[in-house]
Every structure is written in structure tokens, then in C-alpha cells.
CHARMM-style PDB file with segment names, atoms N, HN, CA, C and O in Angstrom:
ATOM      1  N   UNK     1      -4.634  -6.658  15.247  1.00  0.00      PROA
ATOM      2  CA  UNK     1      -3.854  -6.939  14.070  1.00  0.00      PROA
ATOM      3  C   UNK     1      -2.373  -6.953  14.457  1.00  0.00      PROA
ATOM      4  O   UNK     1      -1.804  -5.958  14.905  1.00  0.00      PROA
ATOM      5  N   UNK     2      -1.676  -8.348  14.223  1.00  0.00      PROA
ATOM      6  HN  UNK     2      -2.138  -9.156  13.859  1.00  0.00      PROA
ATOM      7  CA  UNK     2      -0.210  -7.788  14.651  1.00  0.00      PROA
ATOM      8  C   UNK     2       0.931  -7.280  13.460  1.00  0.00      PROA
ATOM      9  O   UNK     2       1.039  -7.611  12.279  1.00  0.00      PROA
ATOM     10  N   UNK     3       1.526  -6.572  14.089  1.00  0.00      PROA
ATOM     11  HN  UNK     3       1.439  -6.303  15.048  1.00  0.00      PROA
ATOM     12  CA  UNK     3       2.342  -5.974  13.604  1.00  0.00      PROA
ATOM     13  C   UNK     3       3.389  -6.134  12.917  1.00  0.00      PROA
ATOM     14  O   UNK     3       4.259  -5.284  12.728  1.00  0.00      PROA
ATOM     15  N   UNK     4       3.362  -7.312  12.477  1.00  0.00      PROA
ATOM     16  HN  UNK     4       2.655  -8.003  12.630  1.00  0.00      PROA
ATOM     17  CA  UNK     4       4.504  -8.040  11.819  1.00  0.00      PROA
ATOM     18  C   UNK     4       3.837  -8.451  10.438  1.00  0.00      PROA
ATOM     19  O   UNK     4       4.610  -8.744   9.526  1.00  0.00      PROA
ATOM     20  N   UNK     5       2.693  -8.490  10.241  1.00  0.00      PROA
ATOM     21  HN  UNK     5       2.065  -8.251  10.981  1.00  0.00      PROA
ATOM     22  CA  UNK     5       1.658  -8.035   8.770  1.00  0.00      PROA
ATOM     23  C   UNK     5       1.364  -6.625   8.180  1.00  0.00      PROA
ATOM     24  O   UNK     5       1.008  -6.284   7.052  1.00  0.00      PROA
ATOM     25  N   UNK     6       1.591  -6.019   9.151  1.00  0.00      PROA
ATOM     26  HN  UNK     6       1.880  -6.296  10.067  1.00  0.00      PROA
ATOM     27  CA  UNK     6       1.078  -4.729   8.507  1.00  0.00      PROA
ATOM     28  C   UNK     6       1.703  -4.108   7.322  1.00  0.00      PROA
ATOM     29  O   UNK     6       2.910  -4.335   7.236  1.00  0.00      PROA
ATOM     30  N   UNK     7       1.300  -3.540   6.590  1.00  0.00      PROA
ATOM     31  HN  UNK     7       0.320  -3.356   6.660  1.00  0.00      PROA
ATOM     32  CA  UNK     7       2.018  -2.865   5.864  1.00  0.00      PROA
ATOM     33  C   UNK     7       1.145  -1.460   5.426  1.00  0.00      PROA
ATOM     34  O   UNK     7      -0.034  -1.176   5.640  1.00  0.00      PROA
ATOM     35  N   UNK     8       2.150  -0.754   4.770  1.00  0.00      PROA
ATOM     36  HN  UNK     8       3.108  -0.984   4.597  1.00  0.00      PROA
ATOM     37  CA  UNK     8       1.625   0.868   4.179  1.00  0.00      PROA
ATOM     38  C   UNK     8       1.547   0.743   2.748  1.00  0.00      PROA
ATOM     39  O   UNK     8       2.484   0.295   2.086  1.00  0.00      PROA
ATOM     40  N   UNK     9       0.487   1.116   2.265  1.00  0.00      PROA
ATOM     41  HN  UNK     9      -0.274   1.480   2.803  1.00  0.00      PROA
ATOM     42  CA  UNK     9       0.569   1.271   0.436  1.00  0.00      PROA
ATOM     43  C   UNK     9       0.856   3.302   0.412  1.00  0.00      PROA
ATOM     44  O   UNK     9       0.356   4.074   1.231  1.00  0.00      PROA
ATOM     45  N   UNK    10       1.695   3.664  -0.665  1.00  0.00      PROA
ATOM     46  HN  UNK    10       2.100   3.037  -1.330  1.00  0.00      PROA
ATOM     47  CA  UNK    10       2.268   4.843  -0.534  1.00  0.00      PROA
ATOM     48  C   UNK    10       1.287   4.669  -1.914  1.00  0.00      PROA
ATOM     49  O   UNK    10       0.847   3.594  -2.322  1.00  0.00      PROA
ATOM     50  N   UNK    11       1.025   6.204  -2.619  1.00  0.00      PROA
ATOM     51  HN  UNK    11       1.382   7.077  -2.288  1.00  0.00      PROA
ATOM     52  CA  UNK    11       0.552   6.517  -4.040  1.00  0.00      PROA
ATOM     53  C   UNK    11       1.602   6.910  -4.511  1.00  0.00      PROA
ATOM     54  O   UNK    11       2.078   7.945  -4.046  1.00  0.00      PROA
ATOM     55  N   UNK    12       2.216   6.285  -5.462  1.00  0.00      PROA
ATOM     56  HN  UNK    12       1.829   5.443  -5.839  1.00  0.00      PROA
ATOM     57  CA  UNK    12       2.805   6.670  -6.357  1.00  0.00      PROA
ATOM     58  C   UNK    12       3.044   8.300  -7.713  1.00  0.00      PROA
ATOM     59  O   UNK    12       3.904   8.708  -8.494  1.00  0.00      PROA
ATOM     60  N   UNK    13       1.715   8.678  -7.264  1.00  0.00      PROA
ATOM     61  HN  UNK    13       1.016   8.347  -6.630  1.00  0.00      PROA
ATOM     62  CA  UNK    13       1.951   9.947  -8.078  1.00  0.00      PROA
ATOM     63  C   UNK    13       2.420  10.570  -6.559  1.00  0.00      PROA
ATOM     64  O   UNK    13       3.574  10.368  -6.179  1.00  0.00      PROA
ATOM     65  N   UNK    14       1.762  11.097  -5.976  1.00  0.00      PROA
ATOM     66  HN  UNK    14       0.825  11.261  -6.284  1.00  0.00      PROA
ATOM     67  CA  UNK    14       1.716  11.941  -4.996  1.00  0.00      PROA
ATOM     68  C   UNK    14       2.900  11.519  -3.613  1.00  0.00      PROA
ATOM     69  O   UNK    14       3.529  12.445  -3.099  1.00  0.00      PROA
ATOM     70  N   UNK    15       3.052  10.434  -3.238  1.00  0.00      PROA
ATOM     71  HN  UNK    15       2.542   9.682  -3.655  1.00  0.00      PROA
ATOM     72  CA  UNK    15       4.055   9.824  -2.604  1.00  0.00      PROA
ATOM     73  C   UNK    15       3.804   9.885  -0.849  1.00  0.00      PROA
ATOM     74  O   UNK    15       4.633   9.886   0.061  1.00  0.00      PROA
ATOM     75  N   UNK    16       2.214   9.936  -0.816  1.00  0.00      PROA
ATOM     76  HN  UNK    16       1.541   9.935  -1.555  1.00  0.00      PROA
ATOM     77  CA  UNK    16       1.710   9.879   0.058  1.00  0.00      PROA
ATOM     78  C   UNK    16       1.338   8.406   0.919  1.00  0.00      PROA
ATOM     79  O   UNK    16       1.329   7.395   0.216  1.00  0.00      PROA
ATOM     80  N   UNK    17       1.104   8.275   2.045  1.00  0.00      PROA
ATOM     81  HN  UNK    17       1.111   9.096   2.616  1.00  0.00      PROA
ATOM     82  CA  UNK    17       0.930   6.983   2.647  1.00  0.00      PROA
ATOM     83  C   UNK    17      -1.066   7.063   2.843  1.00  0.00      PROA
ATOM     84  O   UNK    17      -1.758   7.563   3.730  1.00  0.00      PROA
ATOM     85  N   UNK    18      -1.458   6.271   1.479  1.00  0.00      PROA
ATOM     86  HN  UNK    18      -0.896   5.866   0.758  1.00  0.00      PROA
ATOM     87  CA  UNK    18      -2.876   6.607   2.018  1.00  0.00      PROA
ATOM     88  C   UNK    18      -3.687   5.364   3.278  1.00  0.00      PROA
ATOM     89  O   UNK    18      -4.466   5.414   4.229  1.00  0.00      PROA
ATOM     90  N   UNK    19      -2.888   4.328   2.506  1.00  0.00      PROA
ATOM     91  HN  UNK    19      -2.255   4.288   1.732  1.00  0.00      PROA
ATOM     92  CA  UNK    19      -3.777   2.453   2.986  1.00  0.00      PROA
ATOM     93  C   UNK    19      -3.114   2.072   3.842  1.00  0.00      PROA
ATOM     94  O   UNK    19      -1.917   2.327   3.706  1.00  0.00      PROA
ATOM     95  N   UNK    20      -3.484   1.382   4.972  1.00  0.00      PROA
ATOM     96  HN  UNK    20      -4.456   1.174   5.082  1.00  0.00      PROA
ATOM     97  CA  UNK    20      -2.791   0.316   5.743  1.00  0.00      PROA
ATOM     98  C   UNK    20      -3.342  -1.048   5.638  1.00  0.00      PROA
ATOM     99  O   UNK    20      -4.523  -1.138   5.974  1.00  0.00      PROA
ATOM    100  N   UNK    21      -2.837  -1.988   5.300  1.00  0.00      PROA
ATOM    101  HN  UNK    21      -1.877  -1.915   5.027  1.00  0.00      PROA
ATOM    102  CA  UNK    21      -3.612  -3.458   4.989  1.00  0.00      PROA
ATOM    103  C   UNK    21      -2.434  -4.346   5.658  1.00  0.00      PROA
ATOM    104  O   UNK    21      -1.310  -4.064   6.073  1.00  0.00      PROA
ATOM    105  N   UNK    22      -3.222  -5.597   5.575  1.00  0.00      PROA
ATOM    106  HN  UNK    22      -4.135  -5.825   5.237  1.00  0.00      PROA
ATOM    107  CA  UNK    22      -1.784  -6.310   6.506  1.00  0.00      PROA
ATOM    108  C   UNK    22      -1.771  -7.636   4.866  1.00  0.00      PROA
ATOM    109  O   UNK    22      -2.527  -7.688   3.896  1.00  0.00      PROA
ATOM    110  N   UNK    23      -0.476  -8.551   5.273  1.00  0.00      PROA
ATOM    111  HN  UNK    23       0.138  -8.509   6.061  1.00  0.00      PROA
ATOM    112  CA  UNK    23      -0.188  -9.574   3.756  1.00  0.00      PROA
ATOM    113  C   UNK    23       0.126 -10.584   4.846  1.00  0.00      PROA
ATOM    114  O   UNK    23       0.226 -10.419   6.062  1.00  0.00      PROA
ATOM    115  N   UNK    24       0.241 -11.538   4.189  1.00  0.00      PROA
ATOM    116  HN  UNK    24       0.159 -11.672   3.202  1.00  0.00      PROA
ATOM    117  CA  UNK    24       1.299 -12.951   4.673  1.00  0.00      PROA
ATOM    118  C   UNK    24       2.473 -12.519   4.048  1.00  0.00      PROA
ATOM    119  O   UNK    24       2.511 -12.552   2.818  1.00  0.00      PROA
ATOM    120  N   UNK    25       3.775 -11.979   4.903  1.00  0.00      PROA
ATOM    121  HN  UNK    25       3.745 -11.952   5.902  1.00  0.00      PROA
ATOM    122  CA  UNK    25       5.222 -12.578   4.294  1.00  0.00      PROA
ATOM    123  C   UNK    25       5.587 -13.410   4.060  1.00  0.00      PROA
ATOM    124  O   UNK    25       6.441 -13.439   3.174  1.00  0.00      PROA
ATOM    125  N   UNK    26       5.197 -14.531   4.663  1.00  0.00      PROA
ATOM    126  HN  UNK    26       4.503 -14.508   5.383  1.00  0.00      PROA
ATOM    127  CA  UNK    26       5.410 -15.826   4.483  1.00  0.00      PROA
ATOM    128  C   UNK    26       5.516 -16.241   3.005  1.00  0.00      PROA
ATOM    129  O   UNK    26       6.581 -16.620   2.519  1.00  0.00      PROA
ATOM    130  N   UNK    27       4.516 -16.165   2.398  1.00  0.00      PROA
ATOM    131  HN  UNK    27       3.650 -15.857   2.792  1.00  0.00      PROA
ATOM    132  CA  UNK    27       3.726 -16.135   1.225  1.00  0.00      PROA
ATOM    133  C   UNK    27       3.931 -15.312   0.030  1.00  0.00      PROA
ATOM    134  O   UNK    27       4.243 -15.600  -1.126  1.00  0.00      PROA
ATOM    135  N   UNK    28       3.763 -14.601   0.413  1.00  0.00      PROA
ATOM    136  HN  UNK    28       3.509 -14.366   1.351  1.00  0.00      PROA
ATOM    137  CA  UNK    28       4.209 -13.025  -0.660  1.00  0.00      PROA
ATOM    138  C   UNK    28       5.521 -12.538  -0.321  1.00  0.00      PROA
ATOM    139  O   UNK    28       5.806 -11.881   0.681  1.00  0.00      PROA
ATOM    140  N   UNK    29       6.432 -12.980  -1.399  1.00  0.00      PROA
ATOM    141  HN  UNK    29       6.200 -13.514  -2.213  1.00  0.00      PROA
ATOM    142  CA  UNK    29       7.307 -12.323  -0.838  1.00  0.00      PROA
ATOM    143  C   UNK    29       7.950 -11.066  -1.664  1.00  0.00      PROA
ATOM    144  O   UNK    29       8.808 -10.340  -1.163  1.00  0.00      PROA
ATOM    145  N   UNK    30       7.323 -10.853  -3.280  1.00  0.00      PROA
ATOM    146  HN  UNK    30       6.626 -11.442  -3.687  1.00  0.00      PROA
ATOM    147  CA  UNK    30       7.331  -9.336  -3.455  1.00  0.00      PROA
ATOM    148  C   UNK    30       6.262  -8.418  -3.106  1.00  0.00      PROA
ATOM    149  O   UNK    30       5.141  -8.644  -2.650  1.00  0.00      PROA
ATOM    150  N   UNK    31       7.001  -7.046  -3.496  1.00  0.00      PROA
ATOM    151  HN  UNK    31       7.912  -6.863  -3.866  1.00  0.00      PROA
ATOM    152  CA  UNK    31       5.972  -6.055  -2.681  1.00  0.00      PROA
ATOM    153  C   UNK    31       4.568  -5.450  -3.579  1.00  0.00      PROA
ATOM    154  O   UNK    31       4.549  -4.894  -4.677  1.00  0.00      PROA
ATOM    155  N   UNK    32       3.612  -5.743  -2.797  1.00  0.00      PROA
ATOM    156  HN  UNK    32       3.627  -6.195  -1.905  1.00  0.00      PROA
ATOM    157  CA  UNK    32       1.854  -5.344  -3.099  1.00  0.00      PROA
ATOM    158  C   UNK    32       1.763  -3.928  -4.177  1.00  0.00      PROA
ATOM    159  O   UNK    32       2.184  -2.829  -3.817  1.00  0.00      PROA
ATOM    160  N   UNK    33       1.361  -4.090  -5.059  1.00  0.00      PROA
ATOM    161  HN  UNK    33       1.020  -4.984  -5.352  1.00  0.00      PROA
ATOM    162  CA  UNK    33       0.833  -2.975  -5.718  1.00  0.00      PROA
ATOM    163  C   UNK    33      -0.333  -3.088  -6.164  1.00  0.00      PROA
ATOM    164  O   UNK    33      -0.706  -3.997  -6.906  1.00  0.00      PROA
ATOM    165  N   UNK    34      -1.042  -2.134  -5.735  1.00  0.00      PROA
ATOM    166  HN  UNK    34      -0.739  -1.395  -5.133  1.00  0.00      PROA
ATOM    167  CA  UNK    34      -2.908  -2.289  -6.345  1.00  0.00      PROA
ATOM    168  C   UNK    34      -3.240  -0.777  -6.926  1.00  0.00      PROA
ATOM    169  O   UNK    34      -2.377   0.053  -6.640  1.00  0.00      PROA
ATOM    170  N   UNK    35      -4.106  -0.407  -7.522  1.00  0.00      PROA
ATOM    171  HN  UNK    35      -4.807  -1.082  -7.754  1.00  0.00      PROA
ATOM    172  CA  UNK    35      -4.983   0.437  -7.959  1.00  0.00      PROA
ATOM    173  C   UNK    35      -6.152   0.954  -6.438  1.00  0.00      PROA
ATOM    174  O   UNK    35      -7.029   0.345  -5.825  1.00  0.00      PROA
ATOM    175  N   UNK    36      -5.647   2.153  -6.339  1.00  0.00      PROA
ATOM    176  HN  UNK    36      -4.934   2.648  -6.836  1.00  0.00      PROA
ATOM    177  CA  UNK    36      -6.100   2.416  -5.036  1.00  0.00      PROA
ATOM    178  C   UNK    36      -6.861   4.040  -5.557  1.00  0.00      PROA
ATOM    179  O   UNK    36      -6.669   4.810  -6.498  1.00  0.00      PROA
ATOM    180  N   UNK    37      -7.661   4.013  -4.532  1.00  0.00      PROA
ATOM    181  HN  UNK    37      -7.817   3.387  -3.768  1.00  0.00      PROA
ATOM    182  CA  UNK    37      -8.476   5.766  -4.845  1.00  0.00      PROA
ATOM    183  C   UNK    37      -7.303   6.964  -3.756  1.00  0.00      PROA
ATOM    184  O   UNK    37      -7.096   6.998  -2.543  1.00  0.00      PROA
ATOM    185  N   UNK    38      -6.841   7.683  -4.748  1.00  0.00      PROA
ATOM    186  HN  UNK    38      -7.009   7.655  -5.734  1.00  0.00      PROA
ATOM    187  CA  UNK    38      -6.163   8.855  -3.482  1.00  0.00      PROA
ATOM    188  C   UNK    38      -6.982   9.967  -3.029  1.00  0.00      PROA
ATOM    189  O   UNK    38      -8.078   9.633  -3.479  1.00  0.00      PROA
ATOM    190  N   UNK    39      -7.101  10.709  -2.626  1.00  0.00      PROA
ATOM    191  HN  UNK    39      -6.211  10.980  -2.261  1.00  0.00      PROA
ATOM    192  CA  UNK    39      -7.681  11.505  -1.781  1.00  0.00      PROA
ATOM    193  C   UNK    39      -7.198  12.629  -2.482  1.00  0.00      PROA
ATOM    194  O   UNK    39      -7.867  13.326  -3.244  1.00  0.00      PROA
ATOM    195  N   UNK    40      -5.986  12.778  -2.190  1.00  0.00      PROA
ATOM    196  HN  UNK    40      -5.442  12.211  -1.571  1.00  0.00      PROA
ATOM    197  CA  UNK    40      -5.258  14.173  -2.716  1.00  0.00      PROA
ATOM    198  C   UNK    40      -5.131  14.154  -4.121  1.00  0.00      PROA
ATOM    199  O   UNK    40      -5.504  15.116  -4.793  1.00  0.00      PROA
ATOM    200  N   UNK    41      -4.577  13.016  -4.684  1.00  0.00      PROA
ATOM    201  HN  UNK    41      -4.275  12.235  -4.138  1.00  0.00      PROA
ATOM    202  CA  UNK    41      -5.134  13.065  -6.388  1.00  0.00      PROA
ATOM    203  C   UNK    41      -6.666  13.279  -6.889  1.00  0.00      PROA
ATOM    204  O   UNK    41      -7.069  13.849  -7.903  1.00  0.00      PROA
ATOM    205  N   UNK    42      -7.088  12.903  -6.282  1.00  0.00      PROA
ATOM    206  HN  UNK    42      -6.761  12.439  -5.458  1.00  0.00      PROA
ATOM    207  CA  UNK    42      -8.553  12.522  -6.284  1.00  0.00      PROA
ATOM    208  C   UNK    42      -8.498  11.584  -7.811  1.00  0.00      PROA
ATOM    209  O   UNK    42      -9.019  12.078  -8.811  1.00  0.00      PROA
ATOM    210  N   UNK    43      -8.073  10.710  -7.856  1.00  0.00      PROA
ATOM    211  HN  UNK    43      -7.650  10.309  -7.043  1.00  0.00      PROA
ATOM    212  CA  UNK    43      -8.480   9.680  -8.579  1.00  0.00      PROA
ATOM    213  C   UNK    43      -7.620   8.291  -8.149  1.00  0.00      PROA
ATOM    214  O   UNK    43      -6.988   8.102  -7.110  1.00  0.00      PROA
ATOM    215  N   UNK    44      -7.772   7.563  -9.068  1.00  0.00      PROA
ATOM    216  HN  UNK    44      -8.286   7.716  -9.912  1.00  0.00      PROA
ATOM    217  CA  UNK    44      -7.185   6.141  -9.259  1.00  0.00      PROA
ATOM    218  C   UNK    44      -5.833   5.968  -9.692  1.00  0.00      PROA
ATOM    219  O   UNK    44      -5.463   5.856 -10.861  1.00  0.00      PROA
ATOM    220  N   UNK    45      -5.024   5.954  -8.520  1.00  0.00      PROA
ATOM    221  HN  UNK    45      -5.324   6.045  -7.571  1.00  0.00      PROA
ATOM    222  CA  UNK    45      -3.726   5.637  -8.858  1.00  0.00      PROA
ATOM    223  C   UNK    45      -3.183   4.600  -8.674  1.00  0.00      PROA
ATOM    224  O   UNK    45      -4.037   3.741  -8.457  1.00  0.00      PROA
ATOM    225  N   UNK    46      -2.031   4.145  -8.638  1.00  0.00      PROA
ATOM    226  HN  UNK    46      -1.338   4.843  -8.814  1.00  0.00      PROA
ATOM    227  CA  UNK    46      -1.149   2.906  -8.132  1.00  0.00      PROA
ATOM    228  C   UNK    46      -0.711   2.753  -6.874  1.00  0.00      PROA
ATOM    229  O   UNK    46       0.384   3.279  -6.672  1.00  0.00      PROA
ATOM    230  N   UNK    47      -1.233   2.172  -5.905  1.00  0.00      PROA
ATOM    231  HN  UNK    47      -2.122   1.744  -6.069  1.00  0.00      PROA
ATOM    232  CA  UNK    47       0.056   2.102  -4.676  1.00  0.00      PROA
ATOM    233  C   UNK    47       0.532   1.105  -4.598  1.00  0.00      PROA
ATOM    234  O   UNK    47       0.041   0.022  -4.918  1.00  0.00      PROA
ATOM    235  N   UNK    48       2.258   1.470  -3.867  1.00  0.00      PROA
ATOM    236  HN  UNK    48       2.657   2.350  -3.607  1.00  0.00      PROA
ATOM    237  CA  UNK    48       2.430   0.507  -3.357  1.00  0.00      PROA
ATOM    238  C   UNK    48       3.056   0.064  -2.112  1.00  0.00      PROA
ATOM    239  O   UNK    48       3.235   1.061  -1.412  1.00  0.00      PROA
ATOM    240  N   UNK    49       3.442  -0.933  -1.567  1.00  0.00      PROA
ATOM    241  HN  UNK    49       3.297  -1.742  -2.136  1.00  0.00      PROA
ATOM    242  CA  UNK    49       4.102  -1.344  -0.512  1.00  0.00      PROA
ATOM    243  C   UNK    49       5.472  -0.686  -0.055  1.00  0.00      PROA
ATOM    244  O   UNK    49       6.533  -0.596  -0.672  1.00  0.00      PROA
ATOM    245  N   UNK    50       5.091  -0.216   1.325  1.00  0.00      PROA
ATOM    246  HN  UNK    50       4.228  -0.290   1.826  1.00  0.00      PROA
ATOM    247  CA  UNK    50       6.391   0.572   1.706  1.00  0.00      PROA
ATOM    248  C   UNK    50       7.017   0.197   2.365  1.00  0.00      PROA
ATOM    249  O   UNK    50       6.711  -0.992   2.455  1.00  0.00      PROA
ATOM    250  N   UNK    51       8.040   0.459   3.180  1.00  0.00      PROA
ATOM    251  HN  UNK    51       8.289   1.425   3.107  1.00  0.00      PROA
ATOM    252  CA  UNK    51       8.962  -0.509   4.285  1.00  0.00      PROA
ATOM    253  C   UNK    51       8.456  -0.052   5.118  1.00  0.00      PROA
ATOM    254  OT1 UNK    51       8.734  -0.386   6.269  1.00  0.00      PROA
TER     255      UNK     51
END
């Protein structure tokens, strides 16, 4: 995977880095927010795209 896609989704309650997924910049050029499962919340929160 190169490294110039990658990105981190952070959770928003907790402010933790749970996901790594990669995007097209090209393409997308605001930042990813999805409904993600946290671990430490233990539920369904928001993440999103970090620098």
C-alpha cells in the first residue's frame, strides 16, 4: 500500500486513532468521516480523517 493514500480515521468521542484505510486525493479532496465501531467506546462513533 503506498503511502501517499494512507490515511488515519481518529474517533471523535475518545480522540483515539482506531482505522487505517487508504482514499484517492486526487479525487476526494475533503476529509473522510464514517461511522466506525471503537474499541474503547465500545460502540458506534464517528471518525474521522487525520493529517
Amino acid at each position: 500500500m503506498s503511502q501517499d493514500n494512507l490515511i488515519k480515521l481518529e474517533c471523535t468521542v475518545c480522540k483515539r486513532i482506531n482505522y487505517h484505510s487508504k482514499k484517492n486525493k486526487k479525487k476526494l479532496k475533503n476529509r473522510l468521516e464514517e461511522n466506525k465501531y471503537c474499541k474503547h467506546c465500545k460502540k458506534r462513533t464517528p471518525h474521522k480523517e487525520t493529517k
